[in-house]
C-alpha positions as CSV (number, residue, x, y, z in Angstrom):
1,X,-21.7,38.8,-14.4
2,X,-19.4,35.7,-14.9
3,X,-22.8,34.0,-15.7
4,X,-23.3,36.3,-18.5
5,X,-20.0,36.1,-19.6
6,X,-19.8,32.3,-19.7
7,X,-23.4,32.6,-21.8
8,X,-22.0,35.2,-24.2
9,X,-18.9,32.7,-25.4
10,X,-21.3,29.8,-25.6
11,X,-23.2,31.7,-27.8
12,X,-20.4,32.9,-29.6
13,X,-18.9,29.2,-29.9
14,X,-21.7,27.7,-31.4
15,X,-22.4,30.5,-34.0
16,X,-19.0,30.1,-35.2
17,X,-18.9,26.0,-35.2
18,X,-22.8,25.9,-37.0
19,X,-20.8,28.6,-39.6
20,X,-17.5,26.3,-40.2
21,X,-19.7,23.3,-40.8
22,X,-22.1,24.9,-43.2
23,X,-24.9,24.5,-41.4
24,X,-25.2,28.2,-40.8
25,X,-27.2,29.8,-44.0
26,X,-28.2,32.7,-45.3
27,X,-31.0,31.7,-47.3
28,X,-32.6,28.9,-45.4
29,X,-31.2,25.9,-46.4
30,X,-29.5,23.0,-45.3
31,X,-27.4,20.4,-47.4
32,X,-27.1,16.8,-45.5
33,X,-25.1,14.2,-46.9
34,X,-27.0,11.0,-48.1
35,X,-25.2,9.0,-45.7
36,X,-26.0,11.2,-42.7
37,X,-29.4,11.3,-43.7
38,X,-29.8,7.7,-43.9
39,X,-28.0,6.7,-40.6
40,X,-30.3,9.2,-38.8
41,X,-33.4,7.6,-40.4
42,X,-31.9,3.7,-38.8
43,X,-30.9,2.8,-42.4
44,X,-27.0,2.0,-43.8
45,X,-25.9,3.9,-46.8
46,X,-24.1,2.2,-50.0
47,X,-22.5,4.5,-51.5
48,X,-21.2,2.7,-54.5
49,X,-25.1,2.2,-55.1
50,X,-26.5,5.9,-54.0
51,X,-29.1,4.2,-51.6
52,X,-30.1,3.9,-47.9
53,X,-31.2,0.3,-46.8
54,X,-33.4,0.1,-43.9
55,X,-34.6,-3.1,-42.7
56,X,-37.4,-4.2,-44.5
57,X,-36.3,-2.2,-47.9
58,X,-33.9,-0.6,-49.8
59,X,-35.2,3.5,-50.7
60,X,-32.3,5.5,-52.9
61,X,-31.2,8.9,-52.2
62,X,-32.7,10.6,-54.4
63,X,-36.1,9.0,-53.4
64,X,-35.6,9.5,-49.8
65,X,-34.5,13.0,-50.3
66,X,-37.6,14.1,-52.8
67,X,-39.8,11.8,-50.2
68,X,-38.8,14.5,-47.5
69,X,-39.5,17.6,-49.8
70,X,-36.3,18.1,-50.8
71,X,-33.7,18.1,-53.9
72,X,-31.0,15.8,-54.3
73,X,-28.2,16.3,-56.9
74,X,-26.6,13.3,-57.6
75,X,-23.3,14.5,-58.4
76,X,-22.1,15.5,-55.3
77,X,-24.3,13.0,-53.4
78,X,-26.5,15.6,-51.1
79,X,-30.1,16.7,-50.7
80,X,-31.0,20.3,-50.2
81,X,-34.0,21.0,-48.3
82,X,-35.6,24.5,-47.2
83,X,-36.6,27.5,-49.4
């Protein structure tokens, strides 16, 4: 019973953190900011510049972001990706 309980509040936690964050939505998508996205892919993000440097080259947002399938609006610095 405690087990449940304890599984029941996890699951309740998380649901409620993924909503505050935004990563929760209804329609399927997910926004990333360009700088998350590039530190995840080993790069370091400029943002003066809008782009991602990796090792051997330097890829912008916006073609990292389209690379991947996605949009990027260069206004608020972001790339959507889902349906």
């Amino acid at each position: 019973m405690m087990m449940n309980h304890r599984r029941l509040i996890l699951g309740v936690s998380c649901a409620i953190a993924l909503a505050l964050t935004g990563c929760a939505s209804s329609s399927g998508k997910v926004r990333v900011s360009s700088a998350k996205r590039c530190a995840a892919h080993g790069g370091t993000y400029n943002a003066t510049a809008k782009s991602c440097s990796y090792q051997a080259t330097t890829v912008s947002a916006a073609q990292s972001c389209q690379a991947e399938g996605g949009y990027y609006d260069p206004n608020a610095d972001y790339c959507e990706m889902g349906n």
